[in-house]
N, CA, C and O of each residue as an XYZ file, in Angstrom:
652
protein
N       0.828     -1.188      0.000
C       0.000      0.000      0.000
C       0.871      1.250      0.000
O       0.788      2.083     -0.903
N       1.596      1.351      0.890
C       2.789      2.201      0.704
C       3.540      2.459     -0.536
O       4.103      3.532     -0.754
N       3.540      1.814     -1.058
C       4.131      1.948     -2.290
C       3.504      2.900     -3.334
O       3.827      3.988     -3.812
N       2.294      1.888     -3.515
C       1.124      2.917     -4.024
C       1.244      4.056     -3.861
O       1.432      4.728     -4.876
N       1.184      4.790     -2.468
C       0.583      6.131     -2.263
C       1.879      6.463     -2.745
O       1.734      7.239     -3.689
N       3.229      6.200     -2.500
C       4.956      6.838     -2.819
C       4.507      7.125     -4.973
O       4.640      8.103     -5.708
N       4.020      5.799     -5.195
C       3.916      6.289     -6.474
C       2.876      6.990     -6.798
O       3.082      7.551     -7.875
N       1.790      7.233     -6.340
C       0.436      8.368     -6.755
C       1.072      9.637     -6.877
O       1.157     10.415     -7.827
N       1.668      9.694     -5.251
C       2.249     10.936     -4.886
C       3.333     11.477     -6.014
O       3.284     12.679     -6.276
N       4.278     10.679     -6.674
C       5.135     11.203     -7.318
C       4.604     11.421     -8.822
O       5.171     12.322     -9.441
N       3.909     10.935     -9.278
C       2.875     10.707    -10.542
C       2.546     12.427    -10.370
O       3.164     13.314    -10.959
N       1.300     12.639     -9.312
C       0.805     14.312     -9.336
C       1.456     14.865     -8.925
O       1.093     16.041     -8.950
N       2.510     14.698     -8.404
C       4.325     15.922     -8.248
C       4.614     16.003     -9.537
O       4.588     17.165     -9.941
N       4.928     15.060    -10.485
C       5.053     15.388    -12.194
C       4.094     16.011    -12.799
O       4.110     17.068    -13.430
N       3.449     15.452    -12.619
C       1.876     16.487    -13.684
C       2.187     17.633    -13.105
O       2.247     18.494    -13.982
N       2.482     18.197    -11.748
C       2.038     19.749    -11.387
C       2.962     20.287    -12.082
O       2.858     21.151    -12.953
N       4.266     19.540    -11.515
C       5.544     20.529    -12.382
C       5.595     20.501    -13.850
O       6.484     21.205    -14.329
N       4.930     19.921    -14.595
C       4.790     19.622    -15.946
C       3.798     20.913    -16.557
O       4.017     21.482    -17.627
N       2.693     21.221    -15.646
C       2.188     22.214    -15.837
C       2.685     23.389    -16.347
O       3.393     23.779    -15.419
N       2.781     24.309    -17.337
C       2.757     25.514    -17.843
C       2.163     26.691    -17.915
O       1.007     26.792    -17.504
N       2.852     27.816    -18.458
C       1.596     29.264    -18.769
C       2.781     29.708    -19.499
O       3.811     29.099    -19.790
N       2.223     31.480    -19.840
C       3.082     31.824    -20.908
C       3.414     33.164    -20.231
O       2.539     33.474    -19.422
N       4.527     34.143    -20.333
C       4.791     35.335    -20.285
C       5.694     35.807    -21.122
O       6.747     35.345    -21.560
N       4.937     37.125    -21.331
C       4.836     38.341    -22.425
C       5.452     39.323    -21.926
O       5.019     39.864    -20.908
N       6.733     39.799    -22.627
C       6.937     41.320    -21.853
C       6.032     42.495    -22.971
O       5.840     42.770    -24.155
N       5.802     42.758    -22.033
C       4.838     44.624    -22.915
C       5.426     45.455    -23.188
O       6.019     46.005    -22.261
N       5.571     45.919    -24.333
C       6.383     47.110    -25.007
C       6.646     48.328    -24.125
O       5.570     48.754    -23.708
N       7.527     48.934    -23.756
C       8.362     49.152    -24.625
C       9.821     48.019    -24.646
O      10.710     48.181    -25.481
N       9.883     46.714    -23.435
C      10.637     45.849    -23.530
C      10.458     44.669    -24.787
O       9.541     43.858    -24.657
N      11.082     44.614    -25.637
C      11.255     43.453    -27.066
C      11.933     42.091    -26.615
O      11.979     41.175    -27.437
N      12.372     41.948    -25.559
C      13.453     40.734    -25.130
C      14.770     40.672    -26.091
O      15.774     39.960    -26.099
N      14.333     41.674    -26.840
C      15.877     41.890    -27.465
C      17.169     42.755    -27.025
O      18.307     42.383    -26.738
N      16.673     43.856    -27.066
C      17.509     45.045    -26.036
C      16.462     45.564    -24.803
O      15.234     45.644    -24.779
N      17.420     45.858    -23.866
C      16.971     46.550    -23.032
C      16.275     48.201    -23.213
O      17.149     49.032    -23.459
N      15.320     48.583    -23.154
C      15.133     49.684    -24.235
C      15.342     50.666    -23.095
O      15.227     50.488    -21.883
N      15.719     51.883    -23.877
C      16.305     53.475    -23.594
C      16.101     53.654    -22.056
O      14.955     53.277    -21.807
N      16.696     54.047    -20.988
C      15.976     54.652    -19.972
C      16.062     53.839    -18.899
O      16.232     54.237    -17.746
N      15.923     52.441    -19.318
C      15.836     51.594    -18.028
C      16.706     50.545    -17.466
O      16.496     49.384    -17.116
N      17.856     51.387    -17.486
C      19.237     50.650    -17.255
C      19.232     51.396    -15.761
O      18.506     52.383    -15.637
N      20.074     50.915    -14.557
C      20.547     51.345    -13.625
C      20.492     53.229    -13.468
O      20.293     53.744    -14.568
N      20.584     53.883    -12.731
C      20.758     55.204    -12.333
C      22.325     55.805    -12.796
O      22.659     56.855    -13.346
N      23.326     54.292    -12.161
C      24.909     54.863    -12.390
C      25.292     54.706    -14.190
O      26.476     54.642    -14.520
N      24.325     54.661    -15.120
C      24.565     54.557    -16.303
C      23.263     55.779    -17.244
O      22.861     55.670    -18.402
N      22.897     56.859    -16.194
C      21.844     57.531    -16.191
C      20.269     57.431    -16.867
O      19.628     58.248    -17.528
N      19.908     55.870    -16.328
C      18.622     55.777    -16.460
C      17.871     55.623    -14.835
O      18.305     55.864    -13.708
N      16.796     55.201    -15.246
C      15.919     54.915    -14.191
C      14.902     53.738    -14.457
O      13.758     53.843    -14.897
N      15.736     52.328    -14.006
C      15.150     51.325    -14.793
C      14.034     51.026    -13.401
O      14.102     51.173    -12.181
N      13.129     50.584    -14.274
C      12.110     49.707    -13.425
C      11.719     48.417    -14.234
O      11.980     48.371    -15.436
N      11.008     47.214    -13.506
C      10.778     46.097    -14.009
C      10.316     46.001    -15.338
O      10.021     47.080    -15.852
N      10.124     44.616    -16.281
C       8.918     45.242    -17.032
C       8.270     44.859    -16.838
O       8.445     43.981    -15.993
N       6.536     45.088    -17.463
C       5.377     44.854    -17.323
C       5.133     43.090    -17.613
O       5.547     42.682    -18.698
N       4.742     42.482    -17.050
C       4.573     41.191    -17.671
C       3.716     40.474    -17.908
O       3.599     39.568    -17.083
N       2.949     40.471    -18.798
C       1.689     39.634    -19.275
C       1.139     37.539    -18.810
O       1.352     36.571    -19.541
N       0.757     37.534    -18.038
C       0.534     36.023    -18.036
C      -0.628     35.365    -18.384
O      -1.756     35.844    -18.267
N      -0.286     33.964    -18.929
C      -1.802     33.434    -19.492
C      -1.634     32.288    -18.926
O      -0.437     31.999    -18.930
N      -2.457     31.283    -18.307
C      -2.453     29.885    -17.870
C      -2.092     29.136    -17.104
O      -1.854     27.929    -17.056
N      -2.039     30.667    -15.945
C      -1.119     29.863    -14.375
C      -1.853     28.664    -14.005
O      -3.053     28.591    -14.270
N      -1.312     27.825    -13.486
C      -1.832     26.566    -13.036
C      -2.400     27.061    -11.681
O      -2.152     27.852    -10.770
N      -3.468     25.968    -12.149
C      -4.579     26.066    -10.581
C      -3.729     26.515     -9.236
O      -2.576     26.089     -9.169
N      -4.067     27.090     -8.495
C      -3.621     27.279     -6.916
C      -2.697     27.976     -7.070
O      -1.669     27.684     -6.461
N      -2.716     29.205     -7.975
C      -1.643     29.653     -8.266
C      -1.688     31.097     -7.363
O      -2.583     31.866     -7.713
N      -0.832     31.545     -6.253
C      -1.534     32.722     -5.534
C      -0.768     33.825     -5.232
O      -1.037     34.802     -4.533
N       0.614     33.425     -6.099
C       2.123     34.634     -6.178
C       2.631     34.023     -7.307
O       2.330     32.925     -7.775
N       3.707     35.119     -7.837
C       4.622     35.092     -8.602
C       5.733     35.845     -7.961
O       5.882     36.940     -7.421
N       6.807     34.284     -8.389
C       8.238     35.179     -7.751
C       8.592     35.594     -9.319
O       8.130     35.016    -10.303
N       9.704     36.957     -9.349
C      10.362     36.737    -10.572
C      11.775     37.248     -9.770
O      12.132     37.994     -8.858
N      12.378     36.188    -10.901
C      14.025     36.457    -10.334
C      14.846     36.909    -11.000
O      15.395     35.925    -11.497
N      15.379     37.888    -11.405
C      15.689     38.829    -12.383
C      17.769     38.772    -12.145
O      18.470     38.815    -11.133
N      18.080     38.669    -13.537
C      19.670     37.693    -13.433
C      20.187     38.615    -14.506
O      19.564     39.396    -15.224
N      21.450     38.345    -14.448
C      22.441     39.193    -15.384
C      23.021     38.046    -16.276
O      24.247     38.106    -16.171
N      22.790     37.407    -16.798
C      23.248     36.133    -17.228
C      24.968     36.155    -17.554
O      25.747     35.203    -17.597
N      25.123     37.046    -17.680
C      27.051     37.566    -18.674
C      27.808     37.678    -17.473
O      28.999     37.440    -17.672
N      27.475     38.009    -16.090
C      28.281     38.011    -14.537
C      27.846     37.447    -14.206
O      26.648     37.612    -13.979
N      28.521     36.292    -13.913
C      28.358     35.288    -13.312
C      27.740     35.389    -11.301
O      26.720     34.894    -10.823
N      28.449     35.917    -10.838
C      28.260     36.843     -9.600
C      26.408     36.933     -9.325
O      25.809     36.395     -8.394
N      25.903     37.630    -10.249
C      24.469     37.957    -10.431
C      23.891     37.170    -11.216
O      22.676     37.304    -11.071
N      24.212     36.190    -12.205
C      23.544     35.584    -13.178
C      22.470     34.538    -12.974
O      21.944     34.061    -13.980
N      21.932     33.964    -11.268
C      21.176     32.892    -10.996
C      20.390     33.475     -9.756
O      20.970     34.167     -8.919
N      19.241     33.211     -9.684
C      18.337     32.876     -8.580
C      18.116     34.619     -7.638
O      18.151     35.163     -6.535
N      17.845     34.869     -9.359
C      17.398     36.495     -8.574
C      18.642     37.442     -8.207
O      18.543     38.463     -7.527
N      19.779     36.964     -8.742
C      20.832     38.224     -8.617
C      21.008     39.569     -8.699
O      21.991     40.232     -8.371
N      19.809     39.970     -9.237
C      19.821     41.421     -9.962
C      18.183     41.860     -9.005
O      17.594     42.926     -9.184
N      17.678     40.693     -7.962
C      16.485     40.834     -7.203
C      15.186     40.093     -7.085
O      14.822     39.377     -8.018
N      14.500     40.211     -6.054
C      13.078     39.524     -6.653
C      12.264     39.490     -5.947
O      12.447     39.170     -4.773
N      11.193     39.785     -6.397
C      10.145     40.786     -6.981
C       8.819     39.583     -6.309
O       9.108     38.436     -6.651
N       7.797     39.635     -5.654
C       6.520     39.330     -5.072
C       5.350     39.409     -6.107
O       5.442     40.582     -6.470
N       4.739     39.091     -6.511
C       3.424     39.923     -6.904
C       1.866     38.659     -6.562
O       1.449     37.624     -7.081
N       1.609     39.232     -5.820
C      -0.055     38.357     -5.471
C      -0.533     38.329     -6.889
O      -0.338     39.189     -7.747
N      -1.457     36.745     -7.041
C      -2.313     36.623     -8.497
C      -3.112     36.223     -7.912
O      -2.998     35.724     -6.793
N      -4.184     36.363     -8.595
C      -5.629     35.091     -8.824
C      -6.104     34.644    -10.039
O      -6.193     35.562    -10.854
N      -6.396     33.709    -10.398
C      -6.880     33.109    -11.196
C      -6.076     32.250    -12.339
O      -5.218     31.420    -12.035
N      -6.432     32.530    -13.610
C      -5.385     32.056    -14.422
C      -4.802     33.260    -15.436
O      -4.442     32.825    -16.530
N      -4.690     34.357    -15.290
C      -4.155     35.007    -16.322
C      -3.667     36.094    -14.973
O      -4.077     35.917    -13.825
N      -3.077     36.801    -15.222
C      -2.734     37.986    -14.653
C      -1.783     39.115    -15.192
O      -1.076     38.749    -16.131
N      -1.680     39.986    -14.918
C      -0.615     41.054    -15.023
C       0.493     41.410    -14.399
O       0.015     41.784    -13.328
N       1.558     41.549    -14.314
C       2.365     42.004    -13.678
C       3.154     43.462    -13.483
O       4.282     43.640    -13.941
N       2.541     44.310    -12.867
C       3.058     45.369    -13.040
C       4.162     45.617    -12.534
O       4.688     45.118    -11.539
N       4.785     46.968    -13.726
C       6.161     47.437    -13.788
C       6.260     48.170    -11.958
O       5.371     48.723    -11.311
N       7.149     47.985    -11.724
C       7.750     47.998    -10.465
C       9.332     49.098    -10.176
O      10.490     48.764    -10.425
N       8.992     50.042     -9.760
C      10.698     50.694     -9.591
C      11.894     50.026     -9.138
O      11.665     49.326     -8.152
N      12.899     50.010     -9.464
C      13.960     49.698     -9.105
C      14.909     50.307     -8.422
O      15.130     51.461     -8.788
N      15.722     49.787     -7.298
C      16.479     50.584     -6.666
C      15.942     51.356     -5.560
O      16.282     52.455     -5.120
N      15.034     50.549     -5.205
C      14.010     50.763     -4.197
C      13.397     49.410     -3.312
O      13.291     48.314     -3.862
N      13.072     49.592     -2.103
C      11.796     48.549     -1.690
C      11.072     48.902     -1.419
O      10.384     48.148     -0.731
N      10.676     49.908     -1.593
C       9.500     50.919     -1.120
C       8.247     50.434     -2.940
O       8.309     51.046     -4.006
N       7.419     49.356     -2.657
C       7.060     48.731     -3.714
C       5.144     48.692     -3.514
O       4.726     47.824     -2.748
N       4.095     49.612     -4.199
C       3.332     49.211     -4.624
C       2.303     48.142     -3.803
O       2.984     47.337     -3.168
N       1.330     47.992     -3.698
C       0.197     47.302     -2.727
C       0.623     45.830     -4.049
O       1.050     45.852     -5.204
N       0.355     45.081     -3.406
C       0.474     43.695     -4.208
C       2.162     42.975     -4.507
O       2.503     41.808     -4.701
N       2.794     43.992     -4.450
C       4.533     43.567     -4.835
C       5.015     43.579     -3.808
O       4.438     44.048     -2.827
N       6.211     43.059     -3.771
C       7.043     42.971     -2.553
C       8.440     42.765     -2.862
O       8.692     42.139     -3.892
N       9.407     43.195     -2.131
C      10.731     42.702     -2.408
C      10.771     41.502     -1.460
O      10.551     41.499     -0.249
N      11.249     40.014     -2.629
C      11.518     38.800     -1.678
C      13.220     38.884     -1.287
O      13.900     38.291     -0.450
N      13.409     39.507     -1.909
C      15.231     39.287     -1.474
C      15.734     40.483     -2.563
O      15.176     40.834     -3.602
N      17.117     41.033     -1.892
C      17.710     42.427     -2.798
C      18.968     41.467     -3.570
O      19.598     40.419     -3.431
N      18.799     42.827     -4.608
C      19.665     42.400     -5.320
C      21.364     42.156     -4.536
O      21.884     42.858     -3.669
N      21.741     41.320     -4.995
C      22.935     40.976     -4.471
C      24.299     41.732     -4.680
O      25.433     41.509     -4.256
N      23.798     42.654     -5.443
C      25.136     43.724     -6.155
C      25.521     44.460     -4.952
O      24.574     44.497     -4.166
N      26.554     45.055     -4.524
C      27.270     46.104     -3.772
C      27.810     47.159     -4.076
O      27.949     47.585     -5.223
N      28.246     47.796     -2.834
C      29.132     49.127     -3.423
C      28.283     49.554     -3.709
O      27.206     49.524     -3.113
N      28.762     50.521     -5.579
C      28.073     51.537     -5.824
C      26.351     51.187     -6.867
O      25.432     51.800     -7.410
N      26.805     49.877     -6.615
C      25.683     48.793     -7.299
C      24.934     48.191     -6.435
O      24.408     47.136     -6.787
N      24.712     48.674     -5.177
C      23.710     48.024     -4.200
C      22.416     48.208     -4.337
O      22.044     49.374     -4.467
N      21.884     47.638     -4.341
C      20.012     48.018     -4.556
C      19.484     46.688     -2.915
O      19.744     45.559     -2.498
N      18.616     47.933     -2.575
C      17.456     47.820     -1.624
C      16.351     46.008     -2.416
O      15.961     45.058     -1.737
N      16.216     46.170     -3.691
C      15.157     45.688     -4.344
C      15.731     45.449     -5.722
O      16.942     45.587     -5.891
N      14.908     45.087     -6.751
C      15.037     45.044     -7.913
C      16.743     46.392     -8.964
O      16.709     47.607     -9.161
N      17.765     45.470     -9.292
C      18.610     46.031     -9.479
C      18.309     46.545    -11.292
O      18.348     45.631    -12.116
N      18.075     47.737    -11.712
C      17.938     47.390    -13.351
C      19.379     46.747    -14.009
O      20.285     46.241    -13.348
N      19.353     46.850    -14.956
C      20.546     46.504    -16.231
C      21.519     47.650    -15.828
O      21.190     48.809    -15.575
N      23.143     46.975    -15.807
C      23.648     47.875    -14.970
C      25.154     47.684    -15.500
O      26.168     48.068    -14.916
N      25.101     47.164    -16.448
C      26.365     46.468    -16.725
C      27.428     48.027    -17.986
O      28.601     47.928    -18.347
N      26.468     49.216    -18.320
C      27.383     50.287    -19.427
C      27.069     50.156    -20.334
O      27.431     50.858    -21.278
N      26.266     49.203    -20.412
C      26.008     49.089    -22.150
C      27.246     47.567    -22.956
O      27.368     47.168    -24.114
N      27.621     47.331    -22.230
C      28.217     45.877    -22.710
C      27.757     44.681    -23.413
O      28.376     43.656    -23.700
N      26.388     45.065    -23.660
C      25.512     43.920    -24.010
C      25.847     42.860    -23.090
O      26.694     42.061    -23.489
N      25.398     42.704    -22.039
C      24.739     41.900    -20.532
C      23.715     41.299    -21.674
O      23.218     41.784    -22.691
N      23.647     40.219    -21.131
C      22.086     39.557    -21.288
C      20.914     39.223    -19.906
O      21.056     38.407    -18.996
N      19.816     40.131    -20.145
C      19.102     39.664    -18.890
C      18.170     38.982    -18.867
O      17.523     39.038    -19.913
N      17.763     38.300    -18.085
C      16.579     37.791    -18.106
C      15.850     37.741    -16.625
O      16.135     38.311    -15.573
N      14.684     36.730    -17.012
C      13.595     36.855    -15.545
C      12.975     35.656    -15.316
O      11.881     35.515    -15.864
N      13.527     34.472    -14.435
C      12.766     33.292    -13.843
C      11.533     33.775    -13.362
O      11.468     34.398    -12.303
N      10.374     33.488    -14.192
C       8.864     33.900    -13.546
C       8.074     32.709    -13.233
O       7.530     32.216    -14.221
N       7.829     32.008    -11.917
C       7.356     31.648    -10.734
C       6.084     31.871    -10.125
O       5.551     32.848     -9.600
N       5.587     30.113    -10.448
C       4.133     30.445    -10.081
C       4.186     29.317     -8.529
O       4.661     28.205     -8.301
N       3.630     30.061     -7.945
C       3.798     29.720     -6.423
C       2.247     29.362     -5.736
O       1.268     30.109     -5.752
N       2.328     28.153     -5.205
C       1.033     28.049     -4.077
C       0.779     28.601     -3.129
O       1.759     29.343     -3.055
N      -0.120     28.939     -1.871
C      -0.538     29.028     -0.605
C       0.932     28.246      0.051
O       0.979     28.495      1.256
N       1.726     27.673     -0.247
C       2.281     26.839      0.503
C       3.963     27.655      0.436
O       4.859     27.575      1.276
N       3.957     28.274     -0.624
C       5.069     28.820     -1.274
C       5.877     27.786     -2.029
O       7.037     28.066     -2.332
N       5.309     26.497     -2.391
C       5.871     25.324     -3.961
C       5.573     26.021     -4.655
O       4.639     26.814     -4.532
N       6.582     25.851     -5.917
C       6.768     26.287     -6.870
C       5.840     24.863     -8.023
O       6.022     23.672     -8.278
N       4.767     26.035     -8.435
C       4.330     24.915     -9.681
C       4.289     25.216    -11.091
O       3.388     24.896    -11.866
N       5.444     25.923    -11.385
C       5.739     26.166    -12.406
C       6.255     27.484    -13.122
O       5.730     28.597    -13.109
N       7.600     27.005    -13.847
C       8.469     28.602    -14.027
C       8.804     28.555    -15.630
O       8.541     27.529    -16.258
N       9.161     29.245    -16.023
C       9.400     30.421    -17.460
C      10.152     31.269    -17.359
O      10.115     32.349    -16.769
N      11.037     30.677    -18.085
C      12.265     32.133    -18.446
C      11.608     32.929    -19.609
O      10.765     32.764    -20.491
N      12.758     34.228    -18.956
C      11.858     35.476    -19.637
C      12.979     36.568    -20.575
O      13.252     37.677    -20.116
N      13.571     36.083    -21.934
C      14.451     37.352    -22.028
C      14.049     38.517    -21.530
O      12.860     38.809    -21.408
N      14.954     39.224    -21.225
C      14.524     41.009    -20.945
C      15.389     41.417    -21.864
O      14.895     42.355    -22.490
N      16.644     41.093    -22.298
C      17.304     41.792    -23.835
C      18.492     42.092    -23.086
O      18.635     42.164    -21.866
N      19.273     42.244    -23.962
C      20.338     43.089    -23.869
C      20.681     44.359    -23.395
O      19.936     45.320    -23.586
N      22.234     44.491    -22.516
C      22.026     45.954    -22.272
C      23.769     45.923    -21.802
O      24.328     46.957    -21.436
């Protein structure tokens, strides 16, 4: 009998994580370049998140982490290096709104789960933008659909583009 339940149990642990949805960044981000403006402060922009479109969160879906990475520095390139970002959902589609950076001072629904890991003159409170001069960095965004429980049932990488 034991056995059974070890294999039921691992059977609907696959299906959940097997589960999918889709995210969209909203113009003015292309996932190609980082567009005008929303690079770091010390490279004179004022970046904030981008907007992010979702379709088909899996059932019980009641946050989104996103973990926002520098992929080209290694240092920042995994598990939210550059920050990450809260946002309460319901249902199956949602929005994600753009969020300031370089801040934790964040919006009813968002939250900073952890700061960016950069220092010095690259420290951020929260969400770090593209920060690298214009080097063509590649960024992207692990987007994280999370239960009541805080399991993860399902993630999507997200170019954010170059910068």
């Amino acid at each position: 009998m034991r056995n059974i339940l070890i294999a039921g149990w691992l059977m609907a642990a696959s299906a959940a994580s097997a589960q999918s949805f889709t995210a969209e960044l909203s113009p003015p981000w292309d996932g190609a370049n980082v567009p005008s403006g929303q690079q770091c402060r010390l490279f004179d922009g004022n970046g904030a998140t981008p907007m992010i479109i979702l379709q088909g969160l899996p059932e019980g879906t009641v946050q989104m982490r996103v973990e926002f990475n520098d992929k080209s520095y290694a240092p920042l390139a995994d598990n939210g290096g550059h920050g990450v970002i809260g946002f309460q959902v319901s249902g199956p589609n949602a929005v994600l709104r753009s969020v300031p950076g370089m801040t934790d001072d964040l919006p009813a629904g968002a939250e900073v789960l952890a700061a960016a890991r950069s220092g010095g003159q690259y420290a951020s409170p929260g969400y770090l933008p593209p920060c690298s001069g214009g080097r063509g960095n590649r960024y992207m965004a692990d987007v994280i659909a999370l239960d009541a429980t805080g399991a993860e049932l399902a993630r999507v990488p997200v170019e954010l583009g170059r910068y």
